[in-house]
Structure formats: C-alpha cells, structure tokens
N, C-alpha and C positions, 0 to 999 in steps of 0.2 A: 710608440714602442709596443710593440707584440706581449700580450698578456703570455709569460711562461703556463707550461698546459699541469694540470690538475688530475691526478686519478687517483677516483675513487674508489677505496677497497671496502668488500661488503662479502662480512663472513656472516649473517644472521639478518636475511630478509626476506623478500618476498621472491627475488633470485637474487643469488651470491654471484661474486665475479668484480670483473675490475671495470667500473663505468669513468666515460671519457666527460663529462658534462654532472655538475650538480642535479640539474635536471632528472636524467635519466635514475640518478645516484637515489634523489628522492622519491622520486616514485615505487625504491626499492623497500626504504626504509620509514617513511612518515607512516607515522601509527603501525608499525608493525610493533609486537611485543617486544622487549628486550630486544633490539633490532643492534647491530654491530658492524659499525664501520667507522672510518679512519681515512684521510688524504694524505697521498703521498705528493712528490712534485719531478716522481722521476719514476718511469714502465718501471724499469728495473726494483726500482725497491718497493714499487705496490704488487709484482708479481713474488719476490721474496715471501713479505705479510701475507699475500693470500696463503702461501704453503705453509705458514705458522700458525701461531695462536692468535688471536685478537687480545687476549691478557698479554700477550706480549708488548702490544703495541698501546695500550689503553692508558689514557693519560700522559702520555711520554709526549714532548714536542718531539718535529721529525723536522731536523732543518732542509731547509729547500736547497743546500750548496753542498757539491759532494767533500768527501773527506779530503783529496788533491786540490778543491778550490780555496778549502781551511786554510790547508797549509801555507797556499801560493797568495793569500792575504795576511796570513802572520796570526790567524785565530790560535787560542792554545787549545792544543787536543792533548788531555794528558798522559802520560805513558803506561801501558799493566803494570800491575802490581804485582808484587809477587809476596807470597805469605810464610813467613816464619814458624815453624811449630816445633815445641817442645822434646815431638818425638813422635813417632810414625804414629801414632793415636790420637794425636797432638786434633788432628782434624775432627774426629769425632770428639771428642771431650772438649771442645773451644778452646784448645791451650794454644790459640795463633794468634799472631799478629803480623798488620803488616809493615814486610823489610823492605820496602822502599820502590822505584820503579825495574821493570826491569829492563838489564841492560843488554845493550848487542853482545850478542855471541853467549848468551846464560843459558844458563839451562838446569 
C-alpha cells in the first residue's frame, strides 16, 4: 500500500513554503532558531496554514481524514455552540454561557 503524501508547512526557516519530503522540510528547519513548522496530510489544508498563523496550528493534532470521511465512518464531530448572554454586554463582562448546540435553521 502507497504511503499517503505528507506536507510540510514551514513558516520560520531557512525558506518558508510547503515542502513535499521530510527531507527537504529539514534542511529548512534543523538548527534554525525558533524554526516553525507543522505536517499536514492534505495540499489543501497545508496551503490554508501557510496563509495563517503557526500559533494557530501549534500543538493542535491535525487529523489526516477530512471532515466527509468523519462523518462517512460515524466519528463524532460535535456541533457549534451557541452562547447565552445575560444581555448585549453580557459578552464583555463574561455574563455567558453556553446554550447548547446549534440548530439547523438558528440564528
């Protein structure tokens, strides 16, 4: 079976961009200072990350199965949330919490 492909995202190295090969990846970042990078397992979401922040992505697992193959396996992905607040201020002053998920057709 075909090893599924690997890219790697490199916002803080010796050059930044999306490398196809560990290899290349490390060359970017071994011994560079505070060097910044992350694997994705799909173009699409490592070209996302690059347009982001790397605190975005830092520490976070990043599953390798997209959110349609969750689903089509029965993984639970759980629904937004939606927040309660006391009153239009309610956000700033912390007077929220949350009212449960939200449902089709809310708003």
């Amino acid at each position: 079976m075909a090893k599924k492909p690997k890219y790697h995202v490199v916002w803080k190295g010796r050059q930044t961009g999306i490398f196809t090969s560990w290899e290349e990846c490390s060359a970017q970042v071994s011994g560079y200072p505070d060097a910044q990078y992350k694997t994705f397992y799909s173009r699409e979401a490592a070209e996302q990350a690059l347009r982001g922040e790397y605190e975005d992505y830092k520490g976070k697992h990043i599953s390798s199965l997209s959110q349609e193959r969750l689903l089509e396996i029965g993984a639970h992905i759980p629904p937004p949330m939606r927040w309660i607040c006391s009153s239009s201020s309610g956000v700033r002053s912390g007077r929220c919490h949350p009212g449960g998920p939200v449902l089709a057709g809310w708003r």
